[in-house]
VOPA-177303 format. One record per atom (N, C-alpha, C): residue in one letter; residue number from 1; x, y, z; atom name; chain. Coordinates in Angstrom, 1 decimal. Example, Ala and Ser with C-alpha at 12.3 -4.5 7.8 and 13.67 -1.06 7.14 Angstrom:
! VOPA-177303
- drenvo lumlum xx yy zz fimi volo
- a 1 13.2 -5.7 7.8 N A
- a 1 12.3 -4.5 7.8 CA A
- a 1 13.2 -3.3 7.8 C A
- s 2 12.8 -2.2 7.1 N A
- s 2 13.7 -1.1 7.1 CA A
- s 2 12.9 0.0 7.9 C A
! end
This chain:
! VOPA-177303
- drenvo lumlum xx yy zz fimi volo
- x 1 2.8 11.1 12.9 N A
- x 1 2.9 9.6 13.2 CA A
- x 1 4.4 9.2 13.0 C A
- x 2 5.1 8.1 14.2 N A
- x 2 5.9 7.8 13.7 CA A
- x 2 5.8 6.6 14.0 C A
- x 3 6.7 5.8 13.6 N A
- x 3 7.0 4.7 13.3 CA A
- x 3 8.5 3.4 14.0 C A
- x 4 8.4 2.7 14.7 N A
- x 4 10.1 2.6 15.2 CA A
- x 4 9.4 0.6 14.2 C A
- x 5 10.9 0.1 14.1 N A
- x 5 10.8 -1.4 13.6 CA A
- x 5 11.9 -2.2 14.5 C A
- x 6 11.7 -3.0 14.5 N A
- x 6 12.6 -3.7 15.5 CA A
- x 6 12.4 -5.5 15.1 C A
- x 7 13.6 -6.0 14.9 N A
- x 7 14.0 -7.3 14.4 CA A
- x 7 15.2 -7.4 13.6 C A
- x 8 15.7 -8.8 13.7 N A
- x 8 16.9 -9.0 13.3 CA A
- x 8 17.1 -9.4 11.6 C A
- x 9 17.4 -8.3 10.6 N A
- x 9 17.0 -8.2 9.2 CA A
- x 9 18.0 -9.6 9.0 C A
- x 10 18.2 -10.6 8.0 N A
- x 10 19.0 -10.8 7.4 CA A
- x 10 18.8 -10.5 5.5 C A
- x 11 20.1 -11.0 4.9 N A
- x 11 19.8 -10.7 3.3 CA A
- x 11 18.2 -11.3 2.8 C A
- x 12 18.2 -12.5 3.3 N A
- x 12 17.1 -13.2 2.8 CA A
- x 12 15.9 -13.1 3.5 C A
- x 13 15.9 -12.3 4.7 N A
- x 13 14.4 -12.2 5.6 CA A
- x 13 14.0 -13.2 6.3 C A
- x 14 15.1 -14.2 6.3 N A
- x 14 14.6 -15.1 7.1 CA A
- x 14 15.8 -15.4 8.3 C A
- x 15 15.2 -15.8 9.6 N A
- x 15 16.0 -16.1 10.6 CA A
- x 15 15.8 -17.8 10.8 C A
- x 16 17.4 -17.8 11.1 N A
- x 16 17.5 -19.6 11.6 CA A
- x 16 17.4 -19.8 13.0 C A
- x 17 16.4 -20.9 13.2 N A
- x 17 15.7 -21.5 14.3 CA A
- x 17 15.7 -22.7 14.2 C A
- x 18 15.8 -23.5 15.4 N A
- x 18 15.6 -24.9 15.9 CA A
- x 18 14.3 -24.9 16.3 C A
- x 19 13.9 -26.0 15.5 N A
- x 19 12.4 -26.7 15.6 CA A
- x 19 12.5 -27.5 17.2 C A
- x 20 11.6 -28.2 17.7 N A
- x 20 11.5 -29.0 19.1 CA A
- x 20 12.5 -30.4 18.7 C A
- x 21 12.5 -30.5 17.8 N A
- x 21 13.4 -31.6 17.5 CA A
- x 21 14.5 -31.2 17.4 C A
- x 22 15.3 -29.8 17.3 N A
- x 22 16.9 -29.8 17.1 CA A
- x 22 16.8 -29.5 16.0 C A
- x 23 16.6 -29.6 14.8 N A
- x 23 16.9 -29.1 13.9 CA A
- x 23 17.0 -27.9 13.4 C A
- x 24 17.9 -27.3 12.8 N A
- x 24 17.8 -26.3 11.8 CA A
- x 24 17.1 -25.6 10.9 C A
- x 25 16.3 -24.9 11.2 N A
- x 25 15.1 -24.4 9.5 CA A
- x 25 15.3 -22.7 9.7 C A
- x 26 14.7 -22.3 8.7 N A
- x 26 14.1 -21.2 8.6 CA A
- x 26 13.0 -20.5 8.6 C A
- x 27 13.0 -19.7 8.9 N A
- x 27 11.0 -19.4 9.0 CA A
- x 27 11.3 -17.9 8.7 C A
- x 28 10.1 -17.4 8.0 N A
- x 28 10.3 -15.9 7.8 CA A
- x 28 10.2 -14.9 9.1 C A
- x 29 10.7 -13.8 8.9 N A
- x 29 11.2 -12.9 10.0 CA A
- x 29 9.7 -12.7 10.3 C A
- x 30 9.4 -12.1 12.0 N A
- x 30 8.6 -11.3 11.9 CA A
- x 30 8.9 -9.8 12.2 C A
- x 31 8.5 -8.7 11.6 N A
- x 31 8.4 -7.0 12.1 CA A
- x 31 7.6 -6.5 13.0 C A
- x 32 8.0 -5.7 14.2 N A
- x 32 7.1 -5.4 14.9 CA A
- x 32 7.4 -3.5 14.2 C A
- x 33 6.1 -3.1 14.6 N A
- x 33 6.3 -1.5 14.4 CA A
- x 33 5.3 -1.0 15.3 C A
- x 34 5.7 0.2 15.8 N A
- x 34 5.1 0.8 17.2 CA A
- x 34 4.3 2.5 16.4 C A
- x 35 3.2 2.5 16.0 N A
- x 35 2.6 3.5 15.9 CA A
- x 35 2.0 4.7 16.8 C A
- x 36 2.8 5.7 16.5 N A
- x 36 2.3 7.0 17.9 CA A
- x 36 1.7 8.2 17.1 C A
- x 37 0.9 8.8 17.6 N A
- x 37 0.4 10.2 17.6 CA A
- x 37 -1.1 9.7 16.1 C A
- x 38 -1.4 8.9 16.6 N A
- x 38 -2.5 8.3 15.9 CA A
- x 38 -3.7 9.3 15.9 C A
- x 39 -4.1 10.2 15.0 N A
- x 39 -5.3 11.0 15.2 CA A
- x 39 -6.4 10.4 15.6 C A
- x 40 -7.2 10.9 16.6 N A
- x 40 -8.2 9.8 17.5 CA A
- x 40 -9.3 9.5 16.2 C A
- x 41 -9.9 10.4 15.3 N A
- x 41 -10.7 9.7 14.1 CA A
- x 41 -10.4 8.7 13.6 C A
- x 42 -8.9 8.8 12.9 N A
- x 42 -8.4 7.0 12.6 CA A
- x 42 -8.2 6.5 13.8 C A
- x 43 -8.4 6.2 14.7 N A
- x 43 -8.2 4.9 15.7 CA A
- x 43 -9.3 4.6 15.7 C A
- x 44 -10.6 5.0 15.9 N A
- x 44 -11.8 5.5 16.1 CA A
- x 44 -12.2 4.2 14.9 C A
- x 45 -11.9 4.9 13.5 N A
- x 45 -12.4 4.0 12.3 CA A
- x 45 -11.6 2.4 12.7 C A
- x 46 -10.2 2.4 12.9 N A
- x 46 -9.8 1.2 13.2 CA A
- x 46 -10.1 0.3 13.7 C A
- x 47 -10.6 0.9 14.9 N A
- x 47 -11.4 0.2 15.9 CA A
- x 47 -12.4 -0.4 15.6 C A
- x 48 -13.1 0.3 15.0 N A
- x 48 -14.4 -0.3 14.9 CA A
- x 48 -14.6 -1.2 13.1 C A
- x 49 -13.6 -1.0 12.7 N A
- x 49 -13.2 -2.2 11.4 CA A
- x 49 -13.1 -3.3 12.5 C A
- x 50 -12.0 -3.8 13.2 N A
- x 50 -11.6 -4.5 13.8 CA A
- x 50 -13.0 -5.2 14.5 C A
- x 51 -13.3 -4.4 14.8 N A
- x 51 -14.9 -5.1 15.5 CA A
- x 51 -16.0 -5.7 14.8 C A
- x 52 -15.8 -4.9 13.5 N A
- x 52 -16.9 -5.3 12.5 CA A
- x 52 -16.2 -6.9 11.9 C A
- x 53 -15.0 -6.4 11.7 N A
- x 53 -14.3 -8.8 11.4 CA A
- x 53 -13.9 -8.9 12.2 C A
- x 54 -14.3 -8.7 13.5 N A
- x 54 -13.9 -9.9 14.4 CA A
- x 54 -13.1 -10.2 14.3 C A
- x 55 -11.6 -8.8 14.1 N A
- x 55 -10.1 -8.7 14.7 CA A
- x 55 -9.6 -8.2 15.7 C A
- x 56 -8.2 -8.5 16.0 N A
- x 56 -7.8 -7.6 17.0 CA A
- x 56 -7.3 -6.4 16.2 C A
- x 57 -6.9 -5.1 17.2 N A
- x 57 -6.6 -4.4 16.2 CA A
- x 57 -5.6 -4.1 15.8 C A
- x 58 -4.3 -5.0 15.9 N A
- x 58 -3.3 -5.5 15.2 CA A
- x 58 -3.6 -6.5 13.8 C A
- x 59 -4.5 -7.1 13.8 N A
- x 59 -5.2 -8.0 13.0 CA A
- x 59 -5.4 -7.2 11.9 C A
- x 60 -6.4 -6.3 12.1 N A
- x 60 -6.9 -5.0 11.5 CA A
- x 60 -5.8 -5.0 11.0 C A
- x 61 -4.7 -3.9 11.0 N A
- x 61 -4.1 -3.0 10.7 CA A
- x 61 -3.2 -3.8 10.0 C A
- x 62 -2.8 -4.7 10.0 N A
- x 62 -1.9 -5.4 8.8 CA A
- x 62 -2.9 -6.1 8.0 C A
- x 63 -4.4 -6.5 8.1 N A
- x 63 -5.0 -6.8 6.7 CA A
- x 63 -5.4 -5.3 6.2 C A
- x 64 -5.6 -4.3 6.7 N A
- x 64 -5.5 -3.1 5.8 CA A
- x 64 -4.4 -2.6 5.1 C A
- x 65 -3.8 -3.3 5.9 N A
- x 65 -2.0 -3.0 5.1 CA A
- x 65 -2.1 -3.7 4.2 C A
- x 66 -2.2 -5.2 4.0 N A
- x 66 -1.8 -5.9 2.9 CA A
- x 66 -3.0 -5.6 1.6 C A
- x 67 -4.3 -5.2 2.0 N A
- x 67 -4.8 -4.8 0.7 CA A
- x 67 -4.6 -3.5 0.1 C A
- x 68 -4.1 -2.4 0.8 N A
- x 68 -4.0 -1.1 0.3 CA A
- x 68 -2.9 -1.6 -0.7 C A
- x 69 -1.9 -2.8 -0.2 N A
- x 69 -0.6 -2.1 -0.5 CA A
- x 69 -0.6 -3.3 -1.5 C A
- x 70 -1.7 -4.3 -1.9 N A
- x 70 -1.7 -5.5 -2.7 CA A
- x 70 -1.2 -5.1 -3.9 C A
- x 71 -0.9 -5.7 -5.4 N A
- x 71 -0.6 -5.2 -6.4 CA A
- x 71 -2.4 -5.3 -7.1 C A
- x 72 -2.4 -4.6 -8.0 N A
- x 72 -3.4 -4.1 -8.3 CA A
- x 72 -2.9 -4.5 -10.1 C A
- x 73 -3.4 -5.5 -10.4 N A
- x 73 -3.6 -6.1 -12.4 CA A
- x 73 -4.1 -4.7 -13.2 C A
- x 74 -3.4 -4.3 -14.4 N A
- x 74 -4.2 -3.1 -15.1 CA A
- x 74 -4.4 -3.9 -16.3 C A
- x 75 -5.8 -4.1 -16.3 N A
- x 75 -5.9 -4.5 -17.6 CA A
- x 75 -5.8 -3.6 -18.7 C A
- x 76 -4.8 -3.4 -19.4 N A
- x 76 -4.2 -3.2 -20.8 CA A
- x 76 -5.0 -2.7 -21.8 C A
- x 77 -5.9 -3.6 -22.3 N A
- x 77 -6.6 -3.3 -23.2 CA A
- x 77 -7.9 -2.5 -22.7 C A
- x 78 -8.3 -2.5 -21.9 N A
- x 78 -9.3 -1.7 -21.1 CA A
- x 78 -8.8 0.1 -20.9 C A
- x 79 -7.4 -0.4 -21.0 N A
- x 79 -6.9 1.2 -20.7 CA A
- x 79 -6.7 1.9 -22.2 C A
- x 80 -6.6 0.6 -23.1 N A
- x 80 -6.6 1.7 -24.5 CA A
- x 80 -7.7 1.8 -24.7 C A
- x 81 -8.4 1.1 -24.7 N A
- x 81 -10.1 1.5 -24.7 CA A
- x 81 -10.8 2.6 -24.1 C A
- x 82 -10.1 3.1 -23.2 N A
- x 82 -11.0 4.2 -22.6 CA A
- x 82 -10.5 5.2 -22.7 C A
- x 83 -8.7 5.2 -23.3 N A
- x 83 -8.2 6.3 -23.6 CA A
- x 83 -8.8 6.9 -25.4 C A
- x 84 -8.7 5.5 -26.0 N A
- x 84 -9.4 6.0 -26.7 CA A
- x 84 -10.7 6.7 -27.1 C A
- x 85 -11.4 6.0 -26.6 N A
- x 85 -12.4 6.6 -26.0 CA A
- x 85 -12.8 8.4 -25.9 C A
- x 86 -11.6 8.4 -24.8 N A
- x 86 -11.5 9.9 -24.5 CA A
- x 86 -11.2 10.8 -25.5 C A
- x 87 -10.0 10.1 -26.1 N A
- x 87 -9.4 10.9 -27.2 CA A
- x 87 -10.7 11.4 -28.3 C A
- x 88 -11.7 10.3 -28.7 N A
- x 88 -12.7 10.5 -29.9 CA A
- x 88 -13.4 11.8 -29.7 C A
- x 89 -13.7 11.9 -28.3 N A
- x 89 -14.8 13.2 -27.7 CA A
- x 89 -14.2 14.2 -27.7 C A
- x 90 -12.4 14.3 -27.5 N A
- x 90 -12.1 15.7 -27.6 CA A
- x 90 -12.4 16.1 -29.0 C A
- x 91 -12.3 17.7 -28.7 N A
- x 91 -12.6 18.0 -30.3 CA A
- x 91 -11.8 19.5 -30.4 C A
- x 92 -11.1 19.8 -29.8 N A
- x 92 -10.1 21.1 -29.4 CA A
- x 92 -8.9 20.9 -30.3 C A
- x 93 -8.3 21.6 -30.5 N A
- x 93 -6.5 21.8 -31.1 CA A
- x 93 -6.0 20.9 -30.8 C A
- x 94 -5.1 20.1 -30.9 N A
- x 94 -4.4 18.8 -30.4 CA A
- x 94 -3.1 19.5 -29.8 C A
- x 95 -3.3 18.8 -28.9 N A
- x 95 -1.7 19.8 -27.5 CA A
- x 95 -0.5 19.5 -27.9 C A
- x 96 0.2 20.3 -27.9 N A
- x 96 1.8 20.6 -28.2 CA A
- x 96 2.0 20.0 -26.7 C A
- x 97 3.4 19.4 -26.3 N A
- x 97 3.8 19.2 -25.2 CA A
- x 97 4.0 20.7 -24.1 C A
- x 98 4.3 21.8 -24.9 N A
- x 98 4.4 23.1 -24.1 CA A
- x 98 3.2 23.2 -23.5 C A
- x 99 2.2 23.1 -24.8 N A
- x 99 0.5 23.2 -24.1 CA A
- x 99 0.5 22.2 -22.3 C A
- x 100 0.9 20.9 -22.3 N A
- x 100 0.6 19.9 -21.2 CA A
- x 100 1.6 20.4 -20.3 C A
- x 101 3.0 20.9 -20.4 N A
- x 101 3.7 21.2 -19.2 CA A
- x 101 3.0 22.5 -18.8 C A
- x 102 3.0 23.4 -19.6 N A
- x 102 2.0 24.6 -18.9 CA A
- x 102 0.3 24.3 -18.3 C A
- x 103 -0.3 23.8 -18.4 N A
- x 103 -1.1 22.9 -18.0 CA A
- x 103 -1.1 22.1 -16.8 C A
- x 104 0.6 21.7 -16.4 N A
- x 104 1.2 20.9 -15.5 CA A
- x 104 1.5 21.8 -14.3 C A
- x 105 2.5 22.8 -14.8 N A
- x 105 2.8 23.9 -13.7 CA A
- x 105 1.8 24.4 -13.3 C A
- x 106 0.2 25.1 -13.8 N A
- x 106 -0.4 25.8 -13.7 CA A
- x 106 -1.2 25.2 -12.6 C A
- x 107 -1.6 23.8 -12.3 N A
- x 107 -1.9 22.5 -11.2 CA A
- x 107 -1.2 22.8 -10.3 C A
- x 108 -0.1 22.9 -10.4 N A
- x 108 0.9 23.1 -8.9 CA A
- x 108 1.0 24.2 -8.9 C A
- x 109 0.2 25.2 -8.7 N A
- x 109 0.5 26.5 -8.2 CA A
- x 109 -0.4 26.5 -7.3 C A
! end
């Protein structure tokens, strides 16, 4: 897949434009991007998102954008809770850092 972008960046992302009245404003840029070599399965799925909400399928593909790519809140305390958690059940030797990098390499092989 590639990808081309085309629009006029400034620092701030926004381009100046005259409203109908003359004036001066800003408005945020828009990006166009040109997607090729689309495997026909994912177009296929796209497609038929797009149809299921009653998008186009430009529509589609930038609200699938904006939620994959949304920020995602970690709640904190939920994470020491379940780490600890974990920790209670192990019941093995307690790992040296050698033990986790060898562990680590042995994954990527």
């Amino acid at each position: 897949m590639t990808a081309s972008l085309s629009g006029w960046v400034t620092g701030s992302n926004r381009i100046p434009f005259r409203n109908r009245f003359g004036i001066a404003a800003d408005r945020p840029m828009s990006t166009s991007i040109t997607l090729k070599n689309i495997p026909e399965p994912l177009y296929r799925r796209i497609r038929m998102a797009a149809d299921r909400h009653h998008r186009s399928l430009n529509s589609e593909i930038i609200a699938q954008l904006e939620q994959a790519l949304a920020p995602h809140p970690v709640d904190v305390e939920e994470s020491l809770r379940e780490a600890r958690r974990l920790r209670k059940r192990y019941t093995g030797e307690p790992l040296t850092l050698d033990d986790i990098e060898a562990a680590i390499d042995r994954g990527r092989r």
